[in-house]
C-alpha positions in Angstrom: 147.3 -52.2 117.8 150.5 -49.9 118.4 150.2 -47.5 120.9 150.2 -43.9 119.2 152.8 -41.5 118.9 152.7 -38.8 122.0 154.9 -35.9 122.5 155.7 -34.9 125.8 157.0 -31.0 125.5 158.6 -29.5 128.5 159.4 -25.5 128.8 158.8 -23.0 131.1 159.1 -20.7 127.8 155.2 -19.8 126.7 156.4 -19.2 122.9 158.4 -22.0 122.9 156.1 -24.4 124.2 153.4 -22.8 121.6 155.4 -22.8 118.6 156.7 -26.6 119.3 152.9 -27.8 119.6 151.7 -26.3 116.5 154.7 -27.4 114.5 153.8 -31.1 115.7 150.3 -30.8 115.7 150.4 -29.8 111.9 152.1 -33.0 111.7 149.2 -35.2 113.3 151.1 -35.8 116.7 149.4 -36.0 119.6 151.1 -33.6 122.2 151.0 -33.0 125.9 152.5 -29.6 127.5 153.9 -28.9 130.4 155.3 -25.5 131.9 157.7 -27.0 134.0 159.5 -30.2 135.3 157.3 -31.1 137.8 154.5 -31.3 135.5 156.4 -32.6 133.0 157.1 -35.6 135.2 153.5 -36.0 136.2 152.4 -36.4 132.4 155.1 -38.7 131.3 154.3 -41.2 134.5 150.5 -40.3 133.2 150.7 -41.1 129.8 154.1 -42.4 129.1 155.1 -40.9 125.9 157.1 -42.0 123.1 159.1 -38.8 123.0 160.0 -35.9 125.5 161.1 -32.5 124.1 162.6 -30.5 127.5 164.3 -27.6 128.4 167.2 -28.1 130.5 166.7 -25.1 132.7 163.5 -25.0 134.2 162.4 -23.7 137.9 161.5 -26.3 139.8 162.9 -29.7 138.4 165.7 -29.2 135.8 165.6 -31.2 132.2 168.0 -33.6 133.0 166.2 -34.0 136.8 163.3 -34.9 134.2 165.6 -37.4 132.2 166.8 -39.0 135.4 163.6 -39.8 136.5 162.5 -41.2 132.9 165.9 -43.4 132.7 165.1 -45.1 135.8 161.4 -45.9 135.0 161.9 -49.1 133.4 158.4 -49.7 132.4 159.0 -48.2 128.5 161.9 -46.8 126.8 161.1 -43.0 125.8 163.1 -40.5 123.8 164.7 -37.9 125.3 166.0 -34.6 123.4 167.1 -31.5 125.0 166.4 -28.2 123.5 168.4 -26.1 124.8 170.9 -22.9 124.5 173.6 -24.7 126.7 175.1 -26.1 123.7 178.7 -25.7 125.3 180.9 -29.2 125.0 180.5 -30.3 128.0 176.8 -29.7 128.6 176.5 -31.9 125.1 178.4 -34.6 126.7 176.5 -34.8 130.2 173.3 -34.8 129.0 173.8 -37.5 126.4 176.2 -39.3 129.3 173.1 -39.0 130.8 170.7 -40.8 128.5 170.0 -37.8 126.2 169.1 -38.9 122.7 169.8 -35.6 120.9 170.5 -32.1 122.5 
């Protein structure tokens, strides 16, 4: 049996996080929220979802501290989107230089 879809959503935004869940709850997704990096890291080695939703900016470990730590875990590939306002050129090209899927 195929393991089922999880979203891992990372912001330290309250209305962001909330109006994400809902939106992919309505769509049957299982979700799991976090309010900042370093929970957001503790779920994903947890649970291991198929797909994290982060902010880049976050207090205590940044979105692409997060995405570092996922590319390195070797165990299972998981996708990786920023959402973010840091939608300057070169922000776009580091984070997918990174490992970003979509930003």
């Amino acid at each position: 049996m195929d393991d089922p879809f999880v979203v891992l959503v990372a912001d330290d935004e309250p209305v962001t996080r909330t109006r994400l869940t809902s939106t992919l709850r309505r769509e049957g997704v299982e979700v799991l929220i976090a309010a900042n990096g370093c929970q957001a890291l503790e779920l994903y080695k947890e649970r291991r979802p198929s797909l994290v939703i982060t902010d880049w900016m976050m207090p205590d470990l940044s979105g692409m501290d997060l995405l570092t730590a996922i590319r390195s875990d070797s165990e299972r590939y998981t996708y990786v989107i920023f959402l973010t306002g840091l939608a300057q050129k070169k922000n776009v090209i580091a984070g997918l230089d990174a490992g970003a899927n979509d930003i």
